[in-house]
N, CA, C and O atoms as a Tinker XYZ file with bonds, in Angstrom:
   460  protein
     1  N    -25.034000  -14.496000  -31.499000    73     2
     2  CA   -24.298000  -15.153000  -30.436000    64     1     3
     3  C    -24.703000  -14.546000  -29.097000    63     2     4     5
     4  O    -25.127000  -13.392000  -29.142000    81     3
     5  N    -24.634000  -15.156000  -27.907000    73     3     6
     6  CA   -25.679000  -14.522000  -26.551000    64     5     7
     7  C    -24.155000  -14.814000  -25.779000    63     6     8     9
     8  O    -23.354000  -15.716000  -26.025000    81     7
     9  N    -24.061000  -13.699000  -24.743000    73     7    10
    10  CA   -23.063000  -14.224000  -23.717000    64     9    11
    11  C    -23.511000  -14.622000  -22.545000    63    10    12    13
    12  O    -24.592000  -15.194000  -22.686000    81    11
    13  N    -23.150000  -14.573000  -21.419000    73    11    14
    14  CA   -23.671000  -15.385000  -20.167000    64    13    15
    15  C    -24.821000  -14.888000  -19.549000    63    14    16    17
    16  O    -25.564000  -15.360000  -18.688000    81    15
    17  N    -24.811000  -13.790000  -20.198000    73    15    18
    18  CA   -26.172000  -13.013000  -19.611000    64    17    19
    19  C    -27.690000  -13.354000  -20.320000    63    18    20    21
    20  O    -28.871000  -13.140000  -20.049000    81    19
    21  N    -26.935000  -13.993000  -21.357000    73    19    22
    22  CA   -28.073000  -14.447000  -22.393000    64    21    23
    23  C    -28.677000  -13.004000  -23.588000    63    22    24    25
    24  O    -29.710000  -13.055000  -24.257000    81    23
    25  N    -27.598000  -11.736000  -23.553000    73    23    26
    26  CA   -27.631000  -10.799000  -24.212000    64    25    27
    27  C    -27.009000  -11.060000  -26.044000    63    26    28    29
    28  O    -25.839000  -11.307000  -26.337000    81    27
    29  N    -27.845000  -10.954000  -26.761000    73    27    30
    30  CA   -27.408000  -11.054000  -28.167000    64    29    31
    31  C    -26.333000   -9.693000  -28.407000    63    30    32    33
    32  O    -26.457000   -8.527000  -28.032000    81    31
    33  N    -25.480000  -10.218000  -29.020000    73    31    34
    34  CA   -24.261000   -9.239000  -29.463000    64    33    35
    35  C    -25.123000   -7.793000  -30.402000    63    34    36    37
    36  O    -25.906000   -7.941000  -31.339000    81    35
    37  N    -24.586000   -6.203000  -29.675000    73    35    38
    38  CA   -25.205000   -5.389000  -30.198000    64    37    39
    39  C    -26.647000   -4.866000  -29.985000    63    38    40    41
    40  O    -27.172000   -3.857000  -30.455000    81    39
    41  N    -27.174000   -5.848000  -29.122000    73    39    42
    42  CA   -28.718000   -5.472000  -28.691000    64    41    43
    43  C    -28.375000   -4.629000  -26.956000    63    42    44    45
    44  O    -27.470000   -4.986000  -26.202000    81    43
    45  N    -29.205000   -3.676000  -26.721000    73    43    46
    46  CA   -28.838000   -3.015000  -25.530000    64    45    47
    47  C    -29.665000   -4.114000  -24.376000    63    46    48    49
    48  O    -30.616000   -4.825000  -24.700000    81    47
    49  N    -29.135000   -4.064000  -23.161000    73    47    50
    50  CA   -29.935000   -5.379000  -21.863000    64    49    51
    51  C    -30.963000   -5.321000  -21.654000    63    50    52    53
    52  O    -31.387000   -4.168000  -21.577000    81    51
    53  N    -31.783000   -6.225000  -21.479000    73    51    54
    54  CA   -32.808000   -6.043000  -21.004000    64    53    55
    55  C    -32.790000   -5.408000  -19.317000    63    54    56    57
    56  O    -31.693000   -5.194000  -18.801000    81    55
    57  N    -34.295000   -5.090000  -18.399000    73    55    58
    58  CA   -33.997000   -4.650000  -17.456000    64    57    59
    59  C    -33.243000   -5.615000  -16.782000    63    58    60    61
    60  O    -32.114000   -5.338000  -16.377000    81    59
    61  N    -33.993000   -7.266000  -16.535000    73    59    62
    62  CA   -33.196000   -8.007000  -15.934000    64    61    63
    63  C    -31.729000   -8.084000  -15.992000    63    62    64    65
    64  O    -30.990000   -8.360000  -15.048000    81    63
    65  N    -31.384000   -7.810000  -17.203000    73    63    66
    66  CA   -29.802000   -8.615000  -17.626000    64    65    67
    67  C    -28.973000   -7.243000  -16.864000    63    66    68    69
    68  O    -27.888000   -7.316000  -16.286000    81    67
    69  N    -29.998000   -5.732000  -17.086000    73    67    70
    70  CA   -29.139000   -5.225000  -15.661000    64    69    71
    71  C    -29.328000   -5.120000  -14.654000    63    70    72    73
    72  O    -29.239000   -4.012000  -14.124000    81    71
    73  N    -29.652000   -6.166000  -14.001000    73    71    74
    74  CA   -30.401000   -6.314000  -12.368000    64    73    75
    75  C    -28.752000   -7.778000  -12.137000    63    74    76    77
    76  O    -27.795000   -7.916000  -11.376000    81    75
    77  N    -29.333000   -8.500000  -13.310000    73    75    78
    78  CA   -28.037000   -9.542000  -13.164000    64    77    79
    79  C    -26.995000   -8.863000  -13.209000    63    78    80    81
    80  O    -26.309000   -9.079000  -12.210000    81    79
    81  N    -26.450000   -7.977000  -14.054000    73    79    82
    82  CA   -24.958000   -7.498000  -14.301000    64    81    83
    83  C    -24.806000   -6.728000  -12.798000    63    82    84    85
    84  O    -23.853000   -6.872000  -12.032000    81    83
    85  N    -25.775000   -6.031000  -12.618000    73    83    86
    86  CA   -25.315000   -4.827000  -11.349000    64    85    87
    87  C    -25.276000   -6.237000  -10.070000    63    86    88    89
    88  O    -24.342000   -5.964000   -9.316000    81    87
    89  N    -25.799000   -7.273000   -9.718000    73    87    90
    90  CA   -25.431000   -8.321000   -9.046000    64    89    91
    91  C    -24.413000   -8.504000   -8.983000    63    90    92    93
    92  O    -23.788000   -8.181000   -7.974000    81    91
    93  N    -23.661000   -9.270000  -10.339000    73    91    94
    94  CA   -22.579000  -10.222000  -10.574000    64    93    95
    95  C    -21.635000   -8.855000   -9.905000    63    94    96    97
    96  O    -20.898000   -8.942000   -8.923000    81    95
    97  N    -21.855000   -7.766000  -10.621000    73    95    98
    98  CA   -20.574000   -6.498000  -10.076000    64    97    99
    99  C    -20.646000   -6.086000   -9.199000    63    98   100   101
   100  O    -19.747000   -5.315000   -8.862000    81    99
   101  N    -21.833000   -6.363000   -8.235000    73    99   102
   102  CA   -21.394000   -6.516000   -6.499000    64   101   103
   103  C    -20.998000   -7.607000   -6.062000    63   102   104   105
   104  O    -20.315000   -7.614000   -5.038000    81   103
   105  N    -21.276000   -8.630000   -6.626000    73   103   106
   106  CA   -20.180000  -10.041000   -5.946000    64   105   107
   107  C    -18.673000   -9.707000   -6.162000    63   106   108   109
   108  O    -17.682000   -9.796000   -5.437000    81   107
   109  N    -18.867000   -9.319000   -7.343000    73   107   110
   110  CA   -17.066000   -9.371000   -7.447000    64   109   111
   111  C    -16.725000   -8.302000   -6.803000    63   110   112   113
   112  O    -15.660000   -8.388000   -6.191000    81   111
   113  N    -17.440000   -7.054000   -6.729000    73   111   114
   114  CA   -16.496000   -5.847000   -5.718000    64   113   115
   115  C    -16.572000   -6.620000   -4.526000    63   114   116   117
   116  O    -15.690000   -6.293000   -3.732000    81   115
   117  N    -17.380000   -7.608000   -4.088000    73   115   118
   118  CA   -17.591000   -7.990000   -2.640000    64   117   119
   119  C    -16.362000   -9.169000   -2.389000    63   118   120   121
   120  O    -15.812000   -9.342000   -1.301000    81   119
   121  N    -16.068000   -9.915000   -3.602000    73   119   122
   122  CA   -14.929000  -10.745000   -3.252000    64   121   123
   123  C    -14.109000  -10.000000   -3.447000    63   122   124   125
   124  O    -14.070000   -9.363000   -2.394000    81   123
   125  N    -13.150000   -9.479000   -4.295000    73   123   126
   126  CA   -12.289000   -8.349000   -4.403000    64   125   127
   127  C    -12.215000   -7.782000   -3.299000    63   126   128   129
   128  O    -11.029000   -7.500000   -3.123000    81   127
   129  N    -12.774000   -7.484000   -2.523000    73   127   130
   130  CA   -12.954000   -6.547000   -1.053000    64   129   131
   131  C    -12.174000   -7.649000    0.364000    63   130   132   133
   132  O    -11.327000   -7.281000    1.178000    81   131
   133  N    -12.722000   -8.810000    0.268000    73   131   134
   134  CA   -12.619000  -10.221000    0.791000    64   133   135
   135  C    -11.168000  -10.576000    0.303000    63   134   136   137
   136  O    -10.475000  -10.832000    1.288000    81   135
   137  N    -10.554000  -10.668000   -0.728000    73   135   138
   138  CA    -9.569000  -10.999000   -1.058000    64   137   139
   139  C     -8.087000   -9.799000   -0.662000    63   138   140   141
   140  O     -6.971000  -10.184000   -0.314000    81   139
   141  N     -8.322000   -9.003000   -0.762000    73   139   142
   142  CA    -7.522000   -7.631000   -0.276000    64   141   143
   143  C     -7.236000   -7.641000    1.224000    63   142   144   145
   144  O     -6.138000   -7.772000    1.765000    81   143
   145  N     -8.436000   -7.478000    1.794000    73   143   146
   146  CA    -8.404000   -8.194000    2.869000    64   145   147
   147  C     -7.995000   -9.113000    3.534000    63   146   148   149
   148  O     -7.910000   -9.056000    4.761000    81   147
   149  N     -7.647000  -10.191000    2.782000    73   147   150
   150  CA    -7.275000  -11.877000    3.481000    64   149   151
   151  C     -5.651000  -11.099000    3.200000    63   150   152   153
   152  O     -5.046000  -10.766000    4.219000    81   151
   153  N     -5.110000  -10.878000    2.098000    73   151   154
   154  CA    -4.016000  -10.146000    1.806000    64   153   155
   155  C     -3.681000   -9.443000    2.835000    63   154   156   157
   156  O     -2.916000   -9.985000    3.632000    81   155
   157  N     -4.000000   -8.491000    3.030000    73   155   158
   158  CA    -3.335000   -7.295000    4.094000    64   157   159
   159  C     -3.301000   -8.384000    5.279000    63   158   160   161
   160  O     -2.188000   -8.209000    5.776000    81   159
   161  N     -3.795000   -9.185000    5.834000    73   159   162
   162  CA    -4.041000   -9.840000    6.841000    64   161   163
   163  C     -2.524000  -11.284000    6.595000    63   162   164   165
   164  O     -1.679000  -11.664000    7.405000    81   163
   165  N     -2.689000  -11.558000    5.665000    73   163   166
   166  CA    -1.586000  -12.270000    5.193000    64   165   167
   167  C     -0.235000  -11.896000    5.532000    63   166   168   169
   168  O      0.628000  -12.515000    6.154000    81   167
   169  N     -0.229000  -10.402000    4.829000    73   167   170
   170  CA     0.832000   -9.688000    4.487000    64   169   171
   171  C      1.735000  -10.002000    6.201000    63   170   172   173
   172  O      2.666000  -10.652000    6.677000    81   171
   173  N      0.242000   -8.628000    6.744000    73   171   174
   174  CA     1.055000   -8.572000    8.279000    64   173   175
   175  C      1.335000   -9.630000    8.852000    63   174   176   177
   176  O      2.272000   -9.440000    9.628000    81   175
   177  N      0.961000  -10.716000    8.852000    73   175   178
   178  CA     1.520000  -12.117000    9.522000    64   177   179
   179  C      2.646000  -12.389000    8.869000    63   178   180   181
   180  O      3.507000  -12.631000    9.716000    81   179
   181  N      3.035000  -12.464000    7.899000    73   179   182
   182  CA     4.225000  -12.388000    6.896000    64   181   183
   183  C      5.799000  -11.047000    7.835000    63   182   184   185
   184  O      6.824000  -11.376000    8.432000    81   183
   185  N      5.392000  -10.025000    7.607000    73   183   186
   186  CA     5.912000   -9.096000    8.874000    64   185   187
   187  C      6.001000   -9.117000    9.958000    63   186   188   189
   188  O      7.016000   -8.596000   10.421000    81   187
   189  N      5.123000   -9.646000   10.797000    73   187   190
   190  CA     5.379000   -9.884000   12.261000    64   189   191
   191  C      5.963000  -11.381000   12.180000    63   190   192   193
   192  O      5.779000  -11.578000   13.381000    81   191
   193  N      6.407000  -12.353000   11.828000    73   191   194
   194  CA     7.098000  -13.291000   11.731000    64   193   195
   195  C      9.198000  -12.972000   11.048000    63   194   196   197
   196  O     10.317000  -13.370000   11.370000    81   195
   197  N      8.681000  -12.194000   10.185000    73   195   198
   198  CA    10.258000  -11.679000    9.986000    64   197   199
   199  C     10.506000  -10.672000   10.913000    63   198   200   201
   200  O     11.671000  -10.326000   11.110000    81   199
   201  N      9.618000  -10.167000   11.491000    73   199   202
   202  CA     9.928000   -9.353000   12.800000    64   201   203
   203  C     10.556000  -10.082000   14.191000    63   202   204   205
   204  O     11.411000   -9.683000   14.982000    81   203
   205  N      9.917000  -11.077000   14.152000    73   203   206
   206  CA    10.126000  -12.121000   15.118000    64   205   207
   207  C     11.456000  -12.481000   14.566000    63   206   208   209
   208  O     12.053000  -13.348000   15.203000    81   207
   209  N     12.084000  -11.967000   13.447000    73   207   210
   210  CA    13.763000  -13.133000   13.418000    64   209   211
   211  C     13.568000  -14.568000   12.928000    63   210   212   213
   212  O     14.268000  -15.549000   13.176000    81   211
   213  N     12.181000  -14.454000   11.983000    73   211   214
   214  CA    12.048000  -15.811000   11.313000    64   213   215
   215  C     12.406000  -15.812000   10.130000    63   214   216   217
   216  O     11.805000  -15.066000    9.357000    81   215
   217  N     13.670000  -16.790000    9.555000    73   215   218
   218  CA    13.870000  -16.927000    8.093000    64   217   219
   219  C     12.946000  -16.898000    7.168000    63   218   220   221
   220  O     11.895000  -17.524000    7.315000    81   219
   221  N     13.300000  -15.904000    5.695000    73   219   222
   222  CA    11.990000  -16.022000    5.133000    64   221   223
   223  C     11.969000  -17.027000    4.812000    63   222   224   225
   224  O     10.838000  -17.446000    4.567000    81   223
   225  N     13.295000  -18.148000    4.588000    73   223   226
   226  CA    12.697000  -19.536000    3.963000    64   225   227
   227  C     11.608000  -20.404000    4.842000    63   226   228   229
   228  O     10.615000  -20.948000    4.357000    81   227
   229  N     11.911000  -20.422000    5.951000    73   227   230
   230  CA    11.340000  -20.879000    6.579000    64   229   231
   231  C     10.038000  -20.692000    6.949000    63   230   232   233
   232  O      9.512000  -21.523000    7.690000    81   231
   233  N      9.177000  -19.352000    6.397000    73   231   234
   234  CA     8.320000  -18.573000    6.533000    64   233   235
   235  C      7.489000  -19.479000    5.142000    63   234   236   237
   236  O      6.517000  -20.217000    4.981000    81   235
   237  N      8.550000  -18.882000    4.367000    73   235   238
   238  CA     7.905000  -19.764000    2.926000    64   237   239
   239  C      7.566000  -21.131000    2.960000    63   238   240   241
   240  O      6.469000  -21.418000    2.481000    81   239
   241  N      8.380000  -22.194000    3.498000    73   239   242
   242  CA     8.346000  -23.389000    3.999000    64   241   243
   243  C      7.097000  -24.013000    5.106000    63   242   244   245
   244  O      6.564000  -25.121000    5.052000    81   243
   245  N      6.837000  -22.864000    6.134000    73   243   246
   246  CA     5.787000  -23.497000    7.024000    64   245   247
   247  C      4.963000  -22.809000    6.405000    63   246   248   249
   248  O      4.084000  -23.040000    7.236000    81   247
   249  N      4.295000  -21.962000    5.457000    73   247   250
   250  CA     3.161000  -21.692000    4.993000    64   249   251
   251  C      2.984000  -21.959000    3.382000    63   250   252   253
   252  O      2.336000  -21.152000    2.716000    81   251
   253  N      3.603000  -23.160000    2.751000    73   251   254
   254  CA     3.645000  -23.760000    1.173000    64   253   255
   255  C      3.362000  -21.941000    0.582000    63   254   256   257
   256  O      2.297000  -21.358000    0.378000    81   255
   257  N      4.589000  -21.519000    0.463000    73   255   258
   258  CA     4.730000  -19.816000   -0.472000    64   257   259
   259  C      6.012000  -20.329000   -1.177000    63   258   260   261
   260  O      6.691000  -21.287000   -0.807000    81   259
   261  N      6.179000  -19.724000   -1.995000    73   259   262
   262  CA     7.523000  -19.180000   -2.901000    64   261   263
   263  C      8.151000  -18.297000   -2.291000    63   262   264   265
   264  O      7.732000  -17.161000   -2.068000    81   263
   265  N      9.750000  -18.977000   -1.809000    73   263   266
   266  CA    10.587000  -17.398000   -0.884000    64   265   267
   267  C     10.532000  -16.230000   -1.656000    63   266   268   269
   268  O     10.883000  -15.146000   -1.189000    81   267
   269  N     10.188000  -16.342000   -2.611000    73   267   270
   270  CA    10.409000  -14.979000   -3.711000    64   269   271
   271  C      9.033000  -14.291000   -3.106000    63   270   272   273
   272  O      9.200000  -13.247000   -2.476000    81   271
   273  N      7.733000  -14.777000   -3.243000    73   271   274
   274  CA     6.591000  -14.054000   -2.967000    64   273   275
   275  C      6.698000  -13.779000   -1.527000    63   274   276   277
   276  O      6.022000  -12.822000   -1.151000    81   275
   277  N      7.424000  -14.425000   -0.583000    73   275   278
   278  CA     7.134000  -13.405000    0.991000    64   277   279
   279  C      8.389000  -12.934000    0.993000    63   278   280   281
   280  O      8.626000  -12.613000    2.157000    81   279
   281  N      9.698000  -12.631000    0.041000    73   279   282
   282  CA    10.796000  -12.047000   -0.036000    64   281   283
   283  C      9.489000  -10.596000   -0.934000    63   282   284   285
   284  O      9.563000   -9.431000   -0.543000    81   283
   285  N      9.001000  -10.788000   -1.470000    73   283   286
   286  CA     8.262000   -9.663000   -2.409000    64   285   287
   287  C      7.113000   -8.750000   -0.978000    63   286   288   289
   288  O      7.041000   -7.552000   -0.707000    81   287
   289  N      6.763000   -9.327000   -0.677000    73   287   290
   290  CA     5.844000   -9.013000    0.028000    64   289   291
   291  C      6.179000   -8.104000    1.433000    63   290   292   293
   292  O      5.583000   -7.071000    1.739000    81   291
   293  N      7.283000   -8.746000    2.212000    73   291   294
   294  CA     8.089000   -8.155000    3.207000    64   293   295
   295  C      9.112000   -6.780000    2.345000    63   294   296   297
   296  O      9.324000   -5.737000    2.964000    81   295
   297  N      9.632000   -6.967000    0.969000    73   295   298
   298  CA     9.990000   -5.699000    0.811000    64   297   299
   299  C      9.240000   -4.509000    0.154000    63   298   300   301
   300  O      9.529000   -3.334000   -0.071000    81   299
   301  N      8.320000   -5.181000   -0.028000    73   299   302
   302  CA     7.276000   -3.954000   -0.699000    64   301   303
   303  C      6.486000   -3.329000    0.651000    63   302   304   305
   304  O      6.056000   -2.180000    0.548000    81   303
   305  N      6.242000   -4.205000    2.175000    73   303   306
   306  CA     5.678000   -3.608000    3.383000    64   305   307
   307  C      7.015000   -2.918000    3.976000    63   306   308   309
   308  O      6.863000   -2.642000    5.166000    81   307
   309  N      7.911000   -2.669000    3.614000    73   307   310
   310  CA     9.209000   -2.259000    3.967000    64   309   311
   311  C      9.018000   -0.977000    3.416000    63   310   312   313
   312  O      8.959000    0.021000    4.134000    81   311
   313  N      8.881000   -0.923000    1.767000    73   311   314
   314  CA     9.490000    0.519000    1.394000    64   313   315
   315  C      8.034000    1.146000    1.357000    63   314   316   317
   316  O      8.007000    2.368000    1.215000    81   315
   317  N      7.029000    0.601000    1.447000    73   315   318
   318  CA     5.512000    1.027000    1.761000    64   317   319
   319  C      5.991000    2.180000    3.538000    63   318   320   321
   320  O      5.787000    3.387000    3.663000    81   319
   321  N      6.488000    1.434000    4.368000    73   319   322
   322  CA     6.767000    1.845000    5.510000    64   321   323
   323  C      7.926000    2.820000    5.808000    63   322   324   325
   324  O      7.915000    3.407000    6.890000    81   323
   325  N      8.820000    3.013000    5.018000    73   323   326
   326  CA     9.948000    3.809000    4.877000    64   325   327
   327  C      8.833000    5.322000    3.863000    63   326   328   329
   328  O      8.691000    6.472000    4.278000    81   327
   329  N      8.441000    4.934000    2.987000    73   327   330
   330  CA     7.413000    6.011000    2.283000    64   329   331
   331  C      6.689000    6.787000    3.394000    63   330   332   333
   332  O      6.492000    7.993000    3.544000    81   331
   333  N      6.404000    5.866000    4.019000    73   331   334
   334  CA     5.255000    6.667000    5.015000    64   333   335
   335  C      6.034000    7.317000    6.386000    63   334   336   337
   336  O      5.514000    8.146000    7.132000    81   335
   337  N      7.030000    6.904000    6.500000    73   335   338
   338  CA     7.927000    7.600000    7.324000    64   337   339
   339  C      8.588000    8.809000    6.585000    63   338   340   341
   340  O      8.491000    9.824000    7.274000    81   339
   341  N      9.229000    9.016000    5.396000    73   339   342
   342  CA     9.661000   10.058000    4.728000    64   341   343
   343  C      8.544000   10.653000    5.066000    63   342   344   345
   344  O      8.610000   11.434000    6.015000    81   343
   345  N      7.331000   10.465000    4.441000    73   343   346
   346  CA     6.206000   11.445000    4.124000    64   345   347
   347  C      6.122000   12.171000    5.417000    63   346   348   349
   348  O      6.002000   13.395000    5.354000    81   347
   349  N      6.180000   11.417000    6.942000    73   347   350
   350  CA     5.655000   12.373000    7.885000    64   349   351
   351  C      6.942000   13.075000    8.370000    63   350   352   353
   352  O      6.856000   14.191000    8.881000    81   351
   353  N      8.316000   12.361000    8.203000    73   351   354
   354  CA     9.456000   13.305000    8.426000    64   353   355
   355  C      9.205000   14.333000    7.492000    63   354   356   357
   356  O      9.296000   15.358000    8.169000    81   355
   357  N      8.985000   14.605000    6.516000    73   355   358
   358  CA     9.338000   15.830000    5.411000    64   357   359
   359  C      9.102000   17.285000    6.052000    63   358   360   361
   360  O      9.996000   18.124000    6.162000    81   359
   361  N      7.639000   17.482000    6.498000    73   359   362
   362  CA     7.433000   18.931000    7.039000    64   361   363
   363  C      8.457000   19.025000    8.275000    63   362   364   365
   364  O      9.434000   19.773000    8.248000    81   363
   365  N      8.129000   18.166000    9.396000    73   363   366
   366  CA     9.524000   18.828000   10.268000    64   365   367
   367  C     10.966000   18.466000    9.782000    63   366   368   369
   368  O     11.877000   18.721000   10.570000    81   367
   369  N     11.296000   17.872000    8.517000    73   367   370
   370  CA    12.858000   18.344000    8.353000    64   369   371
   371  C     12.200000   19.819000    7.336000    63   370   372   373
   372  O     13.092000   20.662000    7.246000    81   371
   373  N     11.443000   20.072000    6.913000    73   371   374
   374  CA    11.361000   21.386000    6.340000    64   373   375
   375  C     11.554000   22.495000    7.171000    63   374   376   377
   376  O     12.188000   23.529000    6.963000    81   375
   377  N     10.896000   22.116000    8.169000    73   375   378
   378  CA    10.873000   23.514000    9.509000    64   377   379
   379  C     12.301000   22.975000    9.997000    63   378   380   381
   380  O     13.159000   23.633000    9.409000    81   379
   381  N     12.749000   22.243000   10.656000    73   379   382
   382  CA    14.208000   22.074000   11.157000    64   381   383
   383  C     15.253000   22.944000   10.238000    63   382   384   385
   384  O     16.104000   23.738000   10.640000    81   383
   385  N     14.935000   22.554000    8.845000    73   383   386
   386  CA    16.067000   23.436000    8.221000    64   385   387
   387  C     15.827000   24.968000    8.067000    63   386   388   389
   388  O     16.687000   25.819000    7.837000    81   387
   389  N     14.622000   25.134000    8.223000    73   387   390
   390  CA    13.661000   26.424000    8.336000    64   389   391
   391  C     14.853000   27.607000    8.654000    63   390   392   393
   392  O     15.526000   28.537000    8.210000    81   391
   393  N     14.410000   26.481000   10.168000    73   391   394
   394  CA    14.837000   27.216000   11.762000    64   393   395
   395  C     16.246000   26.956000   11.637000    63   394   396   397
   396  O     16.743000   27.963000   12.143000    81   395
   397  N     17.355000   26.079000   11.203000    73   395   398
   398  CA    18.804000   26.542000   10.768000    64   397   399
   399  C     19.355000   27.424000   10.262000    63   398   400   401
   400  O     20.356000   27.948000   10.749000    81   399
   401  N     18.690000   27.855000    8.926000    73   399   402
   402  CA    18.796000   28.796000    8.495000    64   401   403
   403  C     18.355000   30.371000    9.194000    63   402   404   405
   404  O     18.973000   31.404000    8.935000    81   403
   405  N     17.404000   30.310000    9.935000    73   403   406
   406  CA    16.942000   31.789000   10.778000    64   405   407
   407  C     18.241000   31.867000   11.400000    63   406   408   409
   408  O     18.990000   32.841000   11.314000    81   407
   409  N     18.612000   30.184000   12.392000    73   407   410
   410  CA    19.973000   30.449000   13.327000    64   409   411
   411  C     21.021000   31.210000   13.026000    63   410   412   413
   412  O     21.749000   31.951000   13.686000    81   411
   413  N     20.933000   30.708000   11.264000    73   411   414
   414  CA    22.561000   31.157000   10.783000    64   413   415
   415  C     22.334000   32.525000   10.777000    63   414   416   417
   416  O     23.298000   33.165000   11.197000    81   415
   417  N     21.236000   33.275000   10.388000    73   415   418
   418  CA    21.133000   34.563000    9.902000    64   417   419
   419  C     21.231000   35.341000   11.022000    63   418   420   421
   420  O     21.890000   36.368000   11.185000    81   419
   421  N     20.315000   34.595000   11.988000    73   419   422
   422  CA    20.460000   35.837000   13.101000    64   421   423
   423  C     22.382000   35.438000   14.156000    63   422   424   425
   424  O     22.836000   36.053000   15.121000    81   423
   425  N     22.853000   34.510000   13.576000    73   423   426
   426  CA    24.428000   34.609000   13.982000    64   425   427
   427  C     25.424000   35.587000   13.486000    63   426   428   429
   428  O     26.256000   36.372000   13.941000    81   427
   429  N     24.895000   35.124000   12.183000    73   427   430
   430  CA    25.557000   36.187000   10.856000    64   429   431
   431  C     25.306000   37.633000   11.389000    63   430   432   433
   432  O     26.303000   38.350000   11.461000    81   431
   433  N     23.969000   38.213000   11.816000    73   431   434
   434  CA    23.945000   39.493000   12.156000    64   433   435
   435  C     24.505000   39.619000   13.371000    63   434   436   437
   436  O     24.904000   40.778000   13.486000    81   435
   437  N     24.716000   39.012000   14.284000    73   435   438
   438  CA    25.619000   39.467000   15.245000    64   437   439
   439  C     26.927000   39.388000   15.402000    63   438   440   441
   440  O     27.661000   39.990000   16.186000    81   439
   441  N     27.229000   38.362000   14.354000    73   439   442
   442  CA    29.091000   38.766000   14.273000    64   441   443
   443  C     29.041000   40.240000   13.406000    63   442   444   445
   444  O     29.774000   41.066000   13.949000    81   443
   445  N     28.500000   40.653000   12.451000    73   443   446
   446  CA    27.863000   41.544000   11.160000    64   445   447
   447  C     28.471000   43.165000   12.783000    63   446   448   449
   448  O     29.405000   43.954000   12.925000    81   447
   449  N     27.255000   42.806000   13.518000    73   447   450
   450  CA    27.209000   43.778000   14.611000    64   449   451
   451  C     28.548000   43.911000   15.356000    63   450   452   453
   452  O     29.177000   44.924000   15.662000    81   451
   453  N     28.783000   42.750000   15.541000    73   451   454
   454  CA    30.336000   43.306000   16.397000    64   453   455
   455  C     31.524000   43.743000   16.025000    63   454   456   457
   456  O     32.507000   44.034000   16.707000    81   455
   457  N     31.350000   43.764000   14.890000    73   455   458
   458  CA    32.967000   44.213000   13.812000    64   457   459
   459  C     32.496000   45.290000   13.522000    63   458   460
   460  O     33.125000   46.065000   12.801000    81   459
């Protein structure tokens, strides 16, 4: 039996059939790349329209979507964006509480001192 490559089942490729395969698997990383792309580009138009105070139905409605898929899409660029805000709050609430704690200690030693 041969598959599209015209490779018999169990026989290793010829050189061509990997000149074709390493092809076909740069088209598809190249659409894959193209498609991610149109996505992220999607997405944010999707966000700057509910940013704007536009119903998602209506979002869904002037661009033929499912409210569920730009209801999916706006909350996954939501907690994508809340993630990335924790992540860069974390070190300065680490040092903020750092430096609370030094406060308390060096308070503690001066009431410590005056009694």
């Amino acid at each position: 039996m041969n598959d599209d490559l015209g490779r018999t089942e169990g026989l290793p490729l010829t050189d061509e059939q990997r000149r074709e395969l390493a092809t076909r698997q740069s088209r598809l990383a190249d659409a894959r790349a193209a498609l991610d792309a149109a996505q992220d580009d999607r997405d944010s138009y999707l966000v700057e329209l509910s940013a704007a105070d536009v119903a998602t139905s209506e979002i869904a409605t002037a661009l033929g979507l499912h409210r569920a898929s730009v209801e999916q899409v706006l909350t996954t660029r939501r907690e994508a964006e809340v993630g990335r805000r924790l992540a860069e709050e974390a070190p300065r609430a680490a040092a903020r509480a750092d430096l609370d704690r030094a406060q308390e200690r060096v308070e503690r030693a001066w009431r410590d001192q005056g009694e």
